[in-house]
C-alpha positions, 0 to 999 in steps of 0.5 A: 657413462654415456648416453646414446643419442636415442636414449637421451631423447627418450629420457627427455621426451619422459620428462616432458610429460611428467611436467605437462600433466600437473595442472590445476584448476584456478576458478574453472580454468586449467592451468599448466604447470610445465613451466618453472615457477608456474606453481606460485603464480597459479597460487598467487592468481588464485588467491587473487581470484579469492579476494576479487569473489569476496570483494564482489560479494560484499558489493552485492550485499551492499547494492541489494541493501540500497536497492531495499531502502529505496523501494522503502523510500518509494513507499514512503513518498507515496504515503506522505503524497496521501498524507498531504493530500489528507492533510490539506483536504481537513485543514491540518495546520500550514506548519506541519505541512510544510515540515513533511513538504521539505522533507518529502523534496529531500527524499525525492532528491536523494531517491533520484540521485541513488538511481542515478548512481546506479544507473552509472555502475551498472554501465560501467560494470558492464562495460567491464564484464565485456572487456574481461570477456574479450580479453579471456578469449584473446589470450585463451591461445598460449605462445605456443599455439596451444589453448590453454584449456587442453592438456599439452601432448607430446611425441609425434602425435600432438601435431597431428591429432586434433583436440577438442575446442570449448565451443566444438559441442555448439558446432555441427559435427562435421565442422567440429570434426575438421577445425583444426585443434589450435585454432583460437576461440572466437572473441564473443560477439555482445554487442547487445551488451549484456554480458553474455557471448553469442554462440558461432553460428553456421551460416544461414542462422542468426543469433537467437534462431538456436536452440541451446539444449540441443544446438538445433535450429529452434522452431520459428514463432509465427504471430497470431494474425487476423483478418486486419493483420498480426495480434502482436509486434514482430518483437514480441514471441509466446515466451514473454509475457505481456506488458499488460498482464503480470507473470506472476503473483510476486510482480503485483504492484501494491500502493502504499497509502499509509504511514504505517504500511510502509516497511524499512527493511533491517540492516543486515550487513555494512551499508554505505554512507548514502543508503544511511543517509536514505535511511534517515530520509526515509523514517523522517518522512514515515514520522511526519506523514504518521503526525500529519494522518493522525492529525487529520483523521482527528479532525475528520473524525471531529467534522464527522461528529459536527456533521452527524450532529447538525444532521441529527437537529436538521431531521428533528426540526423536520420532524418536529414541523412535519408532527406541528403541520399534522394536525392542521387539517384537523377540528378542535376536538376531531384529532384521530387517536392514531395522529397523537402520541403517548409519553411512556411514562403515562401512555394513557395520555394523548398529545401532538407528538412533539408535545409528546416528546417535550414533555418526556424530557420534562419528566425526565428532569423533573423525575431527577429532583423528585424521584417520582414522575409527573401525574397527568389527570387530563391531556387531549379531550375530544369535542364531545369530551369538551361537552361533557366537561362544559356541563359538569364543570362550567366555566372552569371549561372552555366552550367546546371547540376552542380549548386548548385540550382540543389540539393536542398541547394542553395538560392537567397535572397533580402531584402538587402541581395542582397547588400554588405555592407547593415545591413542585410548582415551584419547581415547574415554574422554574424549569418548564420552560426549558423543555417549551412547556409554560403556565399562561398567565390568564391560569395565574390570575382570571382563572387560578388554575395551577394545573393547566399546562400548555405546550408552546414549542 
C-alpha cells in the first residue's frame, strides 16, 4: 500500500506530538520526553536530585547541632569568666584555678576554630549556590531554541506564536507582549551574593526600587530630617530595625553567669567529630567552673560568718564601754532608776547594764549545776539606802557615798552563797570569774563577807 505524500506528513506531524506532550516534573522543572532514552535520564536526574536533597538535609542537621553546641560553649566561657573571677576574689586555691584556666583556653581555641569552619563553608556554599544558578539559566535554552520549561509546538504555528517566559510576570505588558518566545532567560545578577537573582528590570529603576507583590515601582522611604539634617543613615529604611533596639522577645541577649544556667542541647542526631569533641570541652568547663563557684561560695559564705562575728563583738564592746561610760557623770548613791538594768531572773534588782548581762550569764551557768537561780538579797543601794544601812548594820556598811552598791556593780547574794565552805560558794568561787564577777579578797579576810559580790568587767 502506498502512501501519498500529504498523508506521510500528517502521520508523522501525529506522531510528533504524541511524543512531545509526555513530560514529567523533576524537582520543579519540566522535562521533555521527545526524544529516546529520555525517560531514563529523567529518572536517573531525579534520582539524583533525591539523594542530593538527603545529603543536604543530613548536612543541616548537623551544622544546626554544631551551631547548638557552641552557643552552649559561649555560655559555658561566660560562667567560668565568673567563675574565676569569684574564685580569685575568695582565695580559691591556685590549683583549681589553674585547672579551669586551661580548660577555658581550650574551649576558646575550639570555639574560634569551629567559627572559622564555618565561616569558610558558608562562602564556599555560596559560591556554589551562585555558580548553579548561572548555570541553570545558561542552559535553561535547548538546542533547538526552545526553553525547556514550555511545552514543544508543532505545525505551522509554533514559529509564530510567542510563549510565555518564566520571568514575563516581573516584566511590563507591553514588553511581555512583544519578547519573542525563544529568547533565552537572563543569567541572574547576584552580585550581592546572597544567593538570590535580581528581577530584569525596566530602565530607569534599579534593584530594590520594585515591589515583588505587584511588580510596581515601590513608594521611595524618605528620612525623617530635622532642623540639623537626617535622623538616620541613607542605608537605613522604616523596615529595619534598629541596631539599638531588639525586634522582638526571642532576640534578647541573656548572660550566663553560673555553671549551672548554662544548657548543652541533647544529641538529637549523628554529630561530627569536632561538634563532639566541643561537647566534651564544653561539660569539662561546666564541671570545673561548678567546683571552683561551690568553693567559692563556701569560703564567702564563711568570711560572711567571721565577718558578721567580729561585728557582732566590736558593737558589744561598744556597747559595753558606752553602759561602763553612762554612769560616770553620776554620784555614788545618785544613779537614776532609768540608767541601770534588771537580770530577768530577779527584775527587782538594779545594776549598771553590762553588769547586768554578765550576771545573767552567770546564772545561766550556775542554773545548769544547780537547778535553781541565784537569790539577790541586795544589789544598787541608793545614798539614802547607804545611810540607812550605816545606822542598822554598822561597820558591816560602807560610809554612805563610797560603796560599791553605790555604782552599780556590787551583789548580796544567798542560796548558800551566803556560806564559807558551802558547794555553792565553792562553785562560785570556782566559775565567776569566767563571767567577770569575783570575791574581793578584803570579803575573805578583814571583813568575812561570803555574799558580796563585785562586778569588774
Amino acid at each position: 500500500m502506498r502512501l501519498t505524500k500529504g498523508a506521510l506528513v500528517a502521520v508523522l506531524a501525529a506522531g510528533m506530538t504524541a511524543t512531545a506532550a509526555v513530560a514529567r516534573t523533576v524537582d520543579g522543572g519540566l522535562v521533555g520526553a521527545s526524544a529516546p532514552g529520555a525517560s531514563a535520564a529523567s529518572g536517573a536526574r531525579s534520582a539524583d536530585g533525591w539523594a542530593a536533597r538527603d545529603q543536604a538535609e543530613a548536612s543541616s542537621k548537623t551544622a544546626l547541632a554544631r551551631t547548638a553546641v557552641i552557643a552552649a560553649a559561649d555560655d559555658a566561657l561566660a560562667a567560668a569568666d565568673a567563675a574565676q573571677t569569684s574564685g580569685e576574689a575568695t582565695k580559691v586555691d591556685d590549683a583549681r584555678l589553674a585547672k579551669l584556666d586551661k580548660a577555658r583556653a581550650k574551649l576558646k581555641r575550639l570555639v574560634t576554630q569551629m567559627r572559622t569552619e564555618q565561616s569558610v563553608e558558608r562562602r564556599s556554599s555560596g559560591a556554589a549556590s551562585r555558580s548553579s544558578d548561572r548555570a541553570s539559566g545558561s542552559a535553561s535554552d535547548d538546542p533547538a531554541g526552545t526553553p525547556a520549561d514550555e511545552p514543544s509546538s508543532t505545525g505551522s504555528d509554533a514559529a509564530t506564536t510567542p510563549t510565555p517566559s518564566s520571568t514575563a510576570s516581573d516584566a511590563p505588558a507591553s514588553e511581555a507582549s512583544s519578547a519573542p518566545s525563544d529568547t533565552p532567560t537572563s543569567v541572574p545578577d547576584d552580585s550581592q551574593g546572597d544567593g538570590v537573582a535580581a528581577p530584569d528590570l525596566p530602565d530607569g529603576l534599579t534593584s530594590g526600587a520594585l515591589d515583588p507583590a505587584s511588580a510596581q515601582p515601590a513608594p521611595a522611604v524618605t528620612a525623617p530630617t530635622t532642623a540639623d539634617g537626617p535622623l538616620t543613615s541613607a542605608a537605613e529604611s522604616a523596615d529595619v530595625p534598629s541596631l539599638g533596639a531588639s525586634s522582638s522577645a526571642d532576640d534578647e541577649v541573656t548572660t550566663v553567669d553560673h555553671a549551672d544556667d548554662v544548657e548543652v542541647p541533647a544529641v538529637t542526631g549523628a554529630e561530627d567529630d569536632d561538634t563532639l569533641a566541643l561537647r566534651d570541652a564544653v561539660s569539662e568547663v561546666v564541671e570545673l567552673s561548678e567546683v571552683v563557684e561551690d568553693t567559692a561560695e563556701a569560703k564567702e559564705a564563711a568570711a560572711k560568718k567571721v565577718a558578721a562575728k567580729e561585728a557582732a563583738q566590736e558593737k558589744a564592746a561598744a556597747q559595753r564601754a558606752a553602759w561602763k561610760a553612762s554612769l560616770l557623770g553620776y554620784a555614788n548613791g545618785r544613779i537614776p532608776a532609768s540608767a541601770l538594768c534588771a537580770p530577768s531572773f530577779d527584775t527587782s534588782a538594779l545594776l549598771r547594764c553590762d553588769a547586768a548581762q554578765d550576771l545573767e550569764k552567770l546564772d545561766a551557768a550556775y542554773h545548769a549545776a544547780f537547778g535553781t537561780h541565784l537569790t539577790i538579797s541586795d544589789s544598787y543601794r541608793s545614798y539614802a539606802g547607804q545611810v540607812a544601812c550605816r545606822a542598822t548594820k554598822g561597820s558591816l556598811c560602807a560610809t554612805p557615798g563610797t560603796s560599791n552598791h553605790g555604782t552599780g556593780v556590787a551583789v548580796d547574794l544567798g542560796a548558800g552563797i551566803q556560806t564559807f565552805g558551802t558547794r555553792q560558794y565553792a562553785w562560785m568561787k570556782a566559775h565567776a570569774a569566767q563571767y567577770g564577777w569575783h570575791h574581793p579578797s578584803w570579803a575573805e579576810t578583814t571583813k568575812l563577807e561570803p555574799w558580796h559580790w563585785e562586778y569588774v568587767g
